[in-house]
PDB file with SEQRES, HELIX, SHEET and CRYST1 records, atoms N, CA, C and O in Angstrom:
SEQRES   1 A   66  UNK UNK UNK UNK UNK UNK UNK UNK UNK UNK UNK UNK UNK          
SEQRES   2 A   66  UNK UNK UNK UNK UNK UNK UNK UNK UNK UNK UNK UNK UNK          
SEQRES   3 A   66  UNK UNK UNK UNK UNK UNK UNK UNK UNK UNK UNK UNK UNK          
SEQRES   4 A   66  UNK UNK UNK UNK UNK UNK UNK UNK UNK UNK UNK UNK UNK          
SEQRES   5 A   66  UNK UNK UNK UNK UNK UNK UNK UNK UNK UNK UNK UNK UNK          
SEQRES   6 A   66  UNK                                                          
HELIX    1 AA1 UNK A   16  UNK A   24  1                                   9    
HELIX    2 AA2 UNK A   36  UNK A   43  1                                   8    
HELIX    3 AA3 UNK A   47  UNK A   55  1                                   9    
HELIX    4 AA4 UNK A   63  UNK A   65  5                                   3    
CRYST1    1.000    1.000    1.000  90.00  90.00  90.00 P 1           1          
ATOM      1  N   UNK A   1      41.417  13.427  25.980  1.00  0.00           N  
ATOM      2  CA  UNK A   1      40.970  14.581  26.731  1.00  0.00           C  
ATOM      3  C   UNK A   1      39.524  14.895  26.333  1.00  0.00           C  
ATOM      4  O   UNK A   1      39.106  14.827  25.177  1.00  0.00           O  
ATOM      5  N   UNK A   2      38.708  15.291  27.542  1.00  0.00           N  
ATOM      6  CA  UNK A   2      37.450  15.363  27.106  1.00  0.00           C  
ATOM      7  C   UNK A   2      36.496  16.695  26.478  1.00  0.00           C  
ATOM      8  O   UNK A   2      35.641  16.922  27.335  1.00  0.00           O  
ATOM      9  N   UNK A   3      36.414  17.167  25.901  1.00  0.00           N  
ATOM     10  CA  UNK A   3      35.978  18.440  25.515  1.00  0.00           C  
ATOM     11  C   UNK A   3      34.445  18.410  25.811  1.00  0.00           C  
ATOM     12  O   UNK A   3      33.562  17.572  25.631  1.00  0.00           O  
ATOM     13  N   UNK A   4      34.506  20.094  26.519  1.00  0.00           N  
ATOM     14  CA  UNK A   4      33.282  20.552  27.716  1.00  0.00           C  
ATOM     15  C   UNK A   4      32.201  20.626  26.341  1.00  0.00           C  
ATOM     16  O   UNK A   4      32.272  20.964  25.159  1.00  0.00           O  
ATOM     17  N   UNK A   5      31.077  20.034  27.381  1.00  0.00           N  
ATOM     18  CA  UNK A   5      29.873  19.601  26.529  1.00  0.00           C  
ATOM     19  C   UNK A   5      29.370  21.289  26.797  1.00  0.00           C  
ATOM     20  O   UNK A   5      29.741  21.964  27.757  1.00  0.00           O  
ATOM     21  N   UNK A   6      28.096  21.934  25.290  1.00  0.00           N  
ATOM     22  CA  UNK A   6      27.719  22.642  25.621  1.00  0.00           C  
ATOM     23  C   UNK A   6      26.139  22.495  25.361  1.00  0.00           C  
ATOM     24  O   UNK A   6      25.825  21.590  24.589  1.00  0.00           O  
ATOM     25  N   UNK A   7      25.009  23.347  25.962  1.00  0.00           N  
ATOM     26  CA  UNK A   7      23.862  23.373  25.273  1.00  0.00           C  
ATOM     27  C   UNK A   7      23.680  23.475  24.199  1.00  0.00           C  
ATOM     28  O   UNK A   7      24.487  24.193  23.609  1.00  0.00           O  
ATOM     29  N   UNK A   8      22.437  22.767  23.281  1.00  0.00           N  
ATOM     30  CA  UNK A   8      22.561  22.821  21.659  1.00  0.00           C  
ATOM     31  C   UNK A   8      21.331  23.565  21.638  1.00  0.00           C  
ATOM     32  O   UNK A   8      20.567  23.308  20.707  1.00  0.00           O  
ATOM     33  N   UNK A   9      21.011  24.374  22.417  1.00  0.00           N  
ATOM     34  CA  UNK A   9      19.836  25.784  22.508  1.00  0.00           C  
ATOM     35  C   UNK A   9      20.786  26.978  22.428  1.00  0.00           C  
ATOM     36  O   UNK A   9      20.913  27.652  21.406  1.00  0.00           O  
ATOM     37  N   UNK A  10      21.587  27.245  23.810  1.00  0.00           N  
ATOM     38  CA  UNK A  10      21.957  28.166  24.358  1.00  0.00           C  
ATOM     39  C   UNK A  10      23.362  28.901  23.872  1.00  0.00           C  
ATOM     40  O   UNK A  10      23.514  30.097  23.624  1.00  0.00           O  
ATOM     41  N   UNK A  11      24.804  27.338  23.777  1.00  0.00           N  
ATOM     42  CA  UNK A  11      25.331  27.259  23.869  1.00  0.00           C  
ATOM     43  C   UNK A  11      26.449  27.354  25.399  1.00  0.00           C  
ATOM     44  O   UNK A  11      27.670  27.234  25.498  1.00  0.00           O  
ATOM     45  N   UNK A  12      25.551  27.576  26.262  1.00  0.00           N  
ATOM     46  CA  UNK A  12      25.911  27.529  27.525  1.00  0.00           C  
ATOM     47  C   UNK A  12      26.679  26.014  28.007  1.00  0.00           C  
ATOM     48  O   UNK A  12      26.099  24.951  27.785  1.00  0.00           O  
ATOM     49  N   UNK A  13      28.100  26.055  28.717  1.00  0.00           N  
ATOM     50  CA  UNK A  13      28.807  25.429  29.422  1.00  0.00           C  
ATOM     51  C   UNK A  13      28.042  24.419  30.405  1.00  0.00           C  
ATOM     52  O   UNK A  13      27.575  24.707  31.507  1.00  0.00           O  
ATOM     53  N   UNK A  14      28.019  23.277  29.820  1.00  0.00           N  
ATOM     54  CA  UNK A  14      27.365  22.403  31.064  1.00  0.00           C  
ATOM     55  C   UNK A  14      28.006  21.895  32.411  1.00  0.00           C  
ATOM     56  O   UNK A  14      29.167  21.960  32.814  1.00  0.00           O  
ATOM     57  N   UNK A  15      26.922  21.396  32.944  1.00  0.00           N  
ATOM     58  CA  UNK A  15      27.852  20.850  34.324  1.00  0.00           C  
ATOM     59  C   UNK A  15      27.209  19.708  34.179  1.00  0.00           C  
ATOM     60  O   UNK A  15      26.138  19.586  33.584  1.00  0.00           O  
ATOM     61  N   UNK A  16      28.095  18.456  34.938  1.00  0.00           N  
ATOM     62  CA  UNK A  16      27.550  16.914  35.013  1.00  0.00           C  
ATOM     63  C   UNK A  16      26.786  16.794  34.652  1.00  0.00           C  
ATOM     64  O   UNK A  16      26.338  16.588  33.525  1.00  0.00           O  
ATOM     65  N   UNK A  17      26.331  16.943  35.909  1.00  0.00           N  
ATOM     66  CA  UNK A  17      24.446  16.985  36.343  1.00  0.00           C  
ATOM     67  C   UNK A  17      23.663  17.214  34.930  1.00  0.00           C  
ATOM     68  O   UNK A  17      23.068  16.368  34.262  1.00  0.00           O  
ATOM     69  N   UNK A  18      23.786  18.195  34.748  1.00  0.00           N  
ATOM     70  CA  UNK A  18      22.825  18.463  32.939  1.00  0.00           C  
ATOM     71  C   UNK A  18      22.994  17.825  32.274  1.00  0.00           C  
ATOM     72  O   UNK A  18      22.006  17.364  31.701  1.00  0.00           O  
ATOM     73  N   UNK A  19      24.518  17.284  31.826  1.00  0.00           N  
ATOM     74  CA  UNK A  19      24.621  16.085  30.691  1.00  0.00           C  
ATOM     75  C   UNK A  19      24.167  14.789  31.231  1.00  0.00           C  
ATOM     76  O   UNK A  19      23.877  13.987  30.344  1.00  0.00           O  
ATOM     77  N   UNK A  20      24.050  14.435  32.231  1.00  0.00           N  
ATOM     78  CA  UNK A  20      24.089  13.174  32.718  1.00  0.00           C  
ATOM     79  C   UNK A  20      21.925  12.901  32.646  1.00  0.00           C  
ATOM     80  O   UNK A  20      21.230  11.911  32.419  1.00  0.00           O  
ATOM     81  N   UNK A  21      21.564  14.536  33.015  1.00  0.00           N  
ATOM     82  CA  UNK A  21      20.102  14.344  32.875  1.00  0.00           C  
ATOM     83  C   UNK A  21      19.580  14.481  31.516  1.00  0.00           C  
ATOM     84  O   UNK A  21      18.391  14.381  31.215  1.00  0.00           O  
ATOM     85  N   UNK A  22      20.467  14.696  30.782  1.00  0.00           N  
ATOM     86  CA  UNK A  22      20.124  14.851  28.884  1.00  0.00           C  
ATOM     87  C   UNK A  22      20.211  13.548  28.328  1.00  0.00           C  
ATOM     88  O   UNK A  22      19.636  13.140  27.318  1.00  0.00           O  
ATOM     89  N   UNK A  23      21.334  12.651  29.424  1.00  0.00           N  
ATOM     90  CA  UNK A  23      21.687  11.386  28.755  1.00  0.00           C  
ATOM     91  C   UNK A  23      20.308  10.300  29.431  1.00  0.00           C  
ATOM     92  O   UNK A  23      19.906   9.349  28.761  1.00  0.00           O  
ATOM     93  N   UNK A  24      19.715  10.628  30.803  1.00  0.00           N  
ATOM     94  CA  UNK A  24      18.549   9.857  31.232  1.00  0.00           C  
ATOM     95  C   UNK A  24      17.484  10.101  30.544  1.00  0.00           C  
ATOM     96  O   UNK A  24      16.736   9.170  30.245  1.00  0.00           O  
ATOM     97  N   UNK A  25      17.155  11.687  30.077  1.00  0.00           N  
ATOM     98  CA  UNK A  25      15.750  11.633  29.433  1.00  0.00           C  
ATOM     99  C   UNK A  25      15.971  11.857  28.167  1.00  0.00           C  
ATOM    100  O   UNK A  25      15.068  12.504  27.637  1.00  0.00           O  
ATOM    101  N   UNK A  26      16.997  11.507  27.359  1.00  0.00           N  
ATOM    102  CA  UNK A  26      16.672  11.954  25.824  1.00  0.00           C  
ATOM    103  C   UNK A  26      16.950  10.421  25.254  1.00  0.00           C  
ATOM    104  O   UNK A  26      16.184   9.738  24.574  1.00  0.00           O  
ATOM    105  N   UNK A  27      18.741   9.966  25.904  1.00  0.00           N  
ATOM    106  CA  UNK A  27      19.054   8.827  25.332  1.00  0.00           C  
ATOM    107  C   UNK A  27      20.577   8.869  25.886  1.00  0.00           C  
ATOM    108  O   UNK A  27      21.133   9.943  26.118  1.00  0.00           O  
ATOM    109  N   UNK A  28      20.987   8.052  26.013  1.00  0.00           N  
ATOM    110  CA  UNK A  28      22.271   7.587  26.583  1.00  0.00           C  
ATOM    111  C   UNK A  28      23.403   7.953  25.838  1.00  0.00           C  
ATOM    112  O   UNK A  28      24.480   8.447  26.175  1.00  0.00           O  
ATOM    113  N   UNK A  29      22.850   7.544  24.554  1.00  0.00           N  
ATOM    114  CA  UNK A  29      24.274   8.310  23.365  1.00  0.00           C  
ATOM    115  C   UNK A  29      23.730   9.516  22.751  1.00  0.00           C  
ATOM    116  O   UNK A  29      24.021   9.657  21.563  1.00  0.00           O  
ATOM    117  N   UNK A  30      23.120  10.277  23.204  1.00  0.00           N  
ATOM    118  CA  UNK A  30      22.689  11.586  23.206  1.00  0.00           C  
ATOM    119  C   UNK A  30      23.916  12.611  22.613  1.00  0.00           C  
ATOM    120  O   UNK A  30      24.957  12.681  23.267  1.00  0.00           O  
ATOM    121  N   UNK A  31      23.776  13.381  21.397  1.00  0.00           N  
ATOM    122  CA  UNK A  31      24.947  14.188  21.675  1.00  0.00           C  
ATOM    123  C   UNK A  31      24.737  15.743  21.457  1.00  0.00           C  
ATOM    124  O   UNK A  31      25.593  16.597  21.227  1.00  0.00           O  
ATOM    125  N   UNK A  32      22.987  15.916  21.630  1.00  0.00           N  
ATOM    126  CA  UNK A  32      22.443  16.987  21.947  1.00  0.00           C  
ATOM    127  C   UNK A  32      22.167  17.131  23.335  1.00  0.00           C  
ATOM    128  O   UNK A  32      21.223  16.534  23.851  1.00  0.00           O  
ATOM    129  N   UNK A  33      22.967  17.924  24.014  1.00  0.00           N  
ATOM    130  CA  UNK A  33      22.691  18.244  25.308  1.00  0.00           C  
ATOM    131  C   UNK A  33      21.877  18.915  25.308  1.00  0.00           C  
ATOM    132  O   UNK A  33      21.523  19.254  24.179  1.00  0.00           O  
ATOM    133  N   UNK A  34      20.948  19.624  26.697  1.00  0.00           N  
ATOM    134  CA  UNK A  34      20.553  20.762  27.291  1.00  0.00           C  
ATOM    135  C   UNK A  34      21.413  20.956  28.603  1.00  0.00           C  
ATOM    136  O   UNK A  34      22.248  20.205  29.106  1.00  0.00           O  
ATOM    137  N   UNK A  35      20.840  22.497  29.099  1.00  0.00           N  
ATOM    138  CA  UNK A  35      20.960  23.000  30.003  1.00  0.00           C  
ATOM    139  C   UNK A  35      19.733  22.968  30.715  1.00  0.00           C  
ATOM    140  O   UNK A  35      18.679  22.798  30.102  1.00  0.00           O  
ATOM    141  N   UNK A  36      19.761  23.106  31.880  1.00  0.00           N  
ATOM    142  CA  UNK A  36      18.455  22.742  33.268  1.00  0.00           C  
ATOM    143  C   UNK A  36      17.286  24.298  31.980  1.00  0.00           C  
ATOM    144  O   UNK A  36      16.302  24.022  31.294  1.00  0.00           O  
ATOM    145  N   UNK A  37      17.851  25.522  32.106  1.00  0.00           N  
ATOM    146  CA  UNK A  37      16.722  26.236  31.689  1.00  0.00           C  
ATOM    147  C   UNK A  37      16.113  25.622  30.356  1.00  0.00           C  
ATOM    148  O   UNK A  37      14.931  25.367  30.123  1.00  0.00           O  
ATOM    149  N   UNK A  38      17.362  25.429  29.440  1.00  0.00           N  
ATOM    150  CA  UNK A  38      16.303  25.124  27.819  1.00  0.00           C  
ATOM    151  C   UNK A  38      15.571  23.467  28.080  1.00  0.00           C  
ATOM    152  O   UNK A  38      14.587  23.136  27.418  1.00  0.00           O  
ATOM    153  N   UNK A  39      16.216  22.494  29.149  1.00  0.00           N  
ATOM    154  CA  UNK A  39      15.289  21.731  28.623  1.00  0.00           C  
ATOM    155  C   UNK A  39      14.008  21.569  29.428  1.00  0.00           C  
ATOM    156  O   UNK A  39      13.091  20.880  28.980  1.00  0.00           O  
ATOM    157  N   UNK A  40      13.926  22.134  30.507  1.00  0.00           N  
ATOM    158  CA  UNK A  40      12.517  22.787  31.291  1.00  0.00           C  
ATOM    159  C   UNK A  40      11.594  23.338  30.051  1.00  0.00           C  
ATOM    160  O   UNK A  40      10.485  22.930  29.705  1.00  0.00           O  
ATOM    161  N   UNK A  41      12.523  24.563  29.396  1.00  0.00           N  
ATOM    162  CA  UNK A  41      11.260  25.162  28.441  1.00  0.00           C  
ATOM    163  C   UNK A  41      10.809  24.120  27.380  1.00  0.00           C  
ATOM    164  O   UNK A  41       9.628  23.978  27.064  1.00  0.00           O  
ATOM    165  N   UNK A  42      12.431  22.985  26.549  1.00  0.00           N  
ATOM    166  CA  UNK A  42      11.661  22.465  25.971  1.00  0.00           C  
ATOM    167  C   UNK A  42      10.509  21.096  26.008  1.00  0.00           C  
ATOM    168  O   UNK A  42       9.877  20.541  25.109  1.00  0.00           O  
ATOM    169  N   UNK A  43      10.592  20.859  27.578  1.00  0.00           N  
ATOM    170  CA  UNK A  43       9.683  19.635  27.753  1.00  0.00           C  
ATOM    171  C   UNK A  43       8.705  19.934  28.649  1.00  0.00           C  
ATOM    172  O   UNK A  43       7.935  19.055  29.037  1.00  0.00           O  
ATOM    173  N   UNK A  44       8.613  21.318  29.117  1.00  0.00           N  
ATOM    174  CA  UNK A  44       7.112  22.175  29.696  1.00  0.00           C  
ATOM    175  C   UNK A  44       7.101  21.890  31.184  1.00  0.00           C  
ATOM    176  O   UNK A  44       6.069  21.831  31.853  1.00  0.00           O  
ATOM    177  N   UNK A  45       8.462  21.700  31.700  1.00  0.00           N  
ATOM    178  CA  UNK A  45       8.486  21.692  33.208  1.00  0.00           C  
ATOM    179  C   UNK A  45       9.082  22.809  33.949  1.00  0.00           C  
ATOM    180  O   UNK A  45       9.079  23.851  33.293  1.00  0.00           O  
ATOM    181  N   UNK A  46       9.718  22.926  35.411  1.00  0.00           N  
ATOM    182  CA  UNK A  46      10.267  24.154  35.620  1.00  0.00           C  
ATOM    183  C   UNK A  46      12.003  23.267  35.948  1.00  0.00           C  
ATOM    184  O   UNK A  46      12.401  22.108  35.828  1.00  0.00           O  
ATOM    185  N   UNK A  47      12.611  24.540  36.387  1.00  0.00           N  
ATOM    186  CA  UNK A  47      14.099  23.783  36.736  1.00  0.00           C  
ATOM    187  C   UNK A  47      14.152  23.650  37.665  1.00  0.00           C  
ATOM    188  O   UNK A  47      15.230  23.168  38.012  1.00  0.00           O  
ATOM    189  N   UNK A  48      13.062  23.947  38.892  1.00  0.00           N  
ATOM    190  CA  UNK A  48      13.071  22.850  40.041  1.00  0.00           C  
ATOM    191  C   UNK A  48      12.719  22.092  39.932  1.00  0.00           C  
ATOM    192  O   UNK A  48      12.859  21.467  40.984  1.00  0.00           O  
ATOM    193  N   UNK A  49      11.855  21.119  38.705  1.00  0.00           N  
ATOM    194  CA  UNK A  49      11.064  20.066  38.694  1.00  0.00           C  
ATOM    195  C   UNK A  49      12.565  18.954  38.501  1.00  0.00           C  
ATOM    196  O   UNK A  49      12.734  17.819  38.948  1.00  0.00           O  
ATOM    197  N   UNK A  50      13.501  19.831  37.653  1.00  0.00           N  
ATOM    198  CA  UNK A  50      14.679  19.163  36.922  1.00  0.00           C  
ATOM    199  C   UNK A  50      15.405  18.556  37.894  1.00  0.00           C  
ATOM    200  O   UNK A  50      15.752  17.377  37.959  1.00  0.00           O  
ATOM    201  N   UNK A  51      15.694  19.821  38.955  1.00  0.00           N  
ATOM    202  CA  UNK A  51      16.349  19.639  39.892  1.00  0.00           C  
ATOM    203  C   UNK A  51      16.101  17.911  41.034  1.00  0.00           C  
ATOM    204  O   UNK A  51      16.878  17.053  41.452  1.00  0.00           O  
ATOM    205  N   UNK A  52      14.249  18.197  41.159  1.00  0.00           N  
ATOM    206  CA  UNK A  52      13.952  17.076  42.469  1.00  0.00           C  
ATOM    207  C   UNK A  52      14.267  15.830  41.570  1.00  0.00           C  
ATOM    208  O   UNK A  52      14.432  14.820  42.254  1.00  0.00           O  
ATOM    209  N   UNK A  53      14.449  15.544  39.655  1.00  0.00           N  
ATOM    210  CA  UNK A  53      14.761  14.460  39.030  1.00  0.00           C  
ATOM    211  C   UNK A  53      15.653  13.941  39.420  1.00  0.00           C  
ATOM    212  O   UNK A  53      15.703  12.854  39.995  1.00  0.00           O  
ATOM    213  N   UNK A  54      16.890  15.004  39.032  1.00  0.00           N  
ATOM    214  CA  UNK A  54      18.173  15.140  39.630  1.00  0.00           C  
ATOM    215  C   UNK A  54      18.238  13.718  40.653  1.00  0.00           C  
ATOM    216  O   UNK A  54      18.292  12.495  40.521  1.00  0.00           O  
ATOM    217  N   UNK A  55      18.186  14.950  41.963  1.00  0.00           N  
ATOM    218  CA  UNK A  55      18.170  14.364  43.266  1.00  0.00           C  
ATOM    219  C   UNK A  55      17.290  13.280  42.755  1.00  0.00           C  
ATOM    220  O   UNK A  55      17.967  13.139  41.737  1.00  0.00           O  
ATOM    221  N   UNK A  56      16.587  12.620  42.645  1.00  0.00           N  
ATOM    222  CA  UNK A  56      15.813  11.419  42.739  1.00  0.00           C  
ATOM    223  C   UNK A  56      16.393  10.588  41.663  1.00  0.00           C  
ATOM    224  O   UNK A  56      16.137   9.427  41.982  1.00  0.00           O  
ATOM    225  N   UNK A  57      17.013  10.599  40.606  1.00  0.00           N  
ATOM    226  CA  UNK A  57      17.997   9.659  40.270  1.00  0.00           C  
ATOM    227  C   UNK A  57      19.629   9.410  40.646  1.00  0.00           C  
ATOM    228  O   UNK A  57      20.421   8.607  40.153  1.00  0.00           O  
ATOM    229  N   UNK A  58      19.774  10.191  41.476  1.00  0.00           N  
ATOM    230  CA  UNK A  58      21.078  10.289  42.075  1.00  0.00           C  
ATOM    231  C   UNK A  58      20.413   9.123  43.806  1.00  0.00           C  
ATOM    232  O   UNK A  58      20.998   8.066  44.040  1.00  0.00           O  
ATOM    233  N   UNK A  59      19.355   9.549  44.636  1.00  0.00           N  
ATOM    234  CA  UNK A  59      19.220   8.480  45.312  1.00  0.00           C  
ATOM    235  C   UNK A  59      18.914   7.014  44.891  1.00  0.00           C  
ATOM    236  O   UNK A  59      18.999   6.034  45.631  1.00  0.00           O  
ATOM    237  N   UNK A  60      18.644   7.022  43.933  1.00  0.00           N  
ATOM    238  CA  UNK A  60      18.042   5.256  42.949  1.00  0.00           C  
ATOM    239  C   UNK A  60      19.111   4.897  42.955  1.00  0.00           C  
ATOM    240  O   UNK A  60      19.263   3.686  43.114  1.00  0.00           O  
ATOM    241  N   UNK A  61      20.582   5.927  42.754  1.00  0.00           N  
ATOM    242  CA  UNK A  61      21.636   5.179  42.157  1.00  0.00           C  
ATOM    243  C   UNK A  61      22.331   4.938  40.921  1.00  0.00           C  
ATOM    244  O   UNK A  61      23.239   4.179  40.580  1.00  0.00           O  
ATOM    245  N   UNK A  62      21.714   5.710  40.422  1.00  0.00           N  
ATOM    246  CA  UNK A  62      21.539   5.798  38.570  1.00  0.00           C  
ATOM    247  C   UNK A  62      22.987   6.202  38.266  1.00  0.00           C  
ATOM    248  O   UNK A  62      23.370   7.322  38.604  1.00  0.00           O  
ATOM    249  N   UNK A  63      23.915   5.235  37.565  1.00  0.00           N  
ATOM    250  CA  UNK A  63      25.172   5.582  37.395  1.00  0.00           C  
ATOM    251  C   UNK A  63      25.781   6.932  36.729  1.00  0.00           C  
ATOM    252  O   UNK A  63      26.802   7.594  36.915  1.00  0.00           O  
ATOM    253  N   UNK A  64      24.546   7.030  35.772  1.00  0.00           N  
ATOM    254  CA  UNK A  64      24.736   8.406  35.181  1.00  0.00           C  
ATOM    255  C   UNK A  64      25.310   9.683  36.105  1.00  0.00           C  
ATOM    256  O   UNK A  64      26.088  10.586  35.797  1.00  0.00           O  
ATOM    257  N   UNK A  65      24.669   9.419  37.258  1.00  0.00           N  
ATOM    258  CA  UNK A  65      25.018  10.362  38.077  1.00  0.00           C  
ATOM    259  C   UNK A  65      25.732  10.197  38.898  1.00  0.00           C  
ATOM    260  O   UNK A  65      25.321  10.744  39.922  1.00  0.00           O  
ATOM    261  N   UNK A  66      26.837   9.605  39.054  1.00  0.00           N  
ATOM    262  CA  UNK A  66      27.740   8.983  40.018  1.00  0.00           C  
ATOM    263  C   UNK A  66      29.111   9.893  39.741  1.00  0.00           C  
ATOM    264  O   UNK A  66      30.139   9.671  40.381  1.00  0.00           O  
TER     265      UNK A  66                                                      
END                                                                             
């Protein structure tokens, strides 16, 4: 059984999408997540920037996000 990943800023409840984009830009066996707000603040982007990543590795195909 899988136990819900949380932010290691916030402690906030993740969804896919966030772990799956913690696992593309940090590292694959990552077991510090973020959430869309803390890791915007901590890599100096906004969380729409996160968001168009998102979407743009989800059209490439990127299994992470499947």
């Amino acid at each position: 059984m899988s136990r819900k990943k949380l932010c290691c800023v916030c402690g906030k409840a993740m969804k896919k999408d966030e772990v799956a984009l913690s696992q593309k830009l940090i590292d694959v066996d990552t077991e510090e997540f973020y959430c869309l707000d803390c890791l915007a603040e901590n890599i100096g982007c906004t969380v729409q920037d996160l968001r168009e990543k998102i979407q743009e590795f989800k059209e490439q195909g990127c299994a992470l996000f499947l």
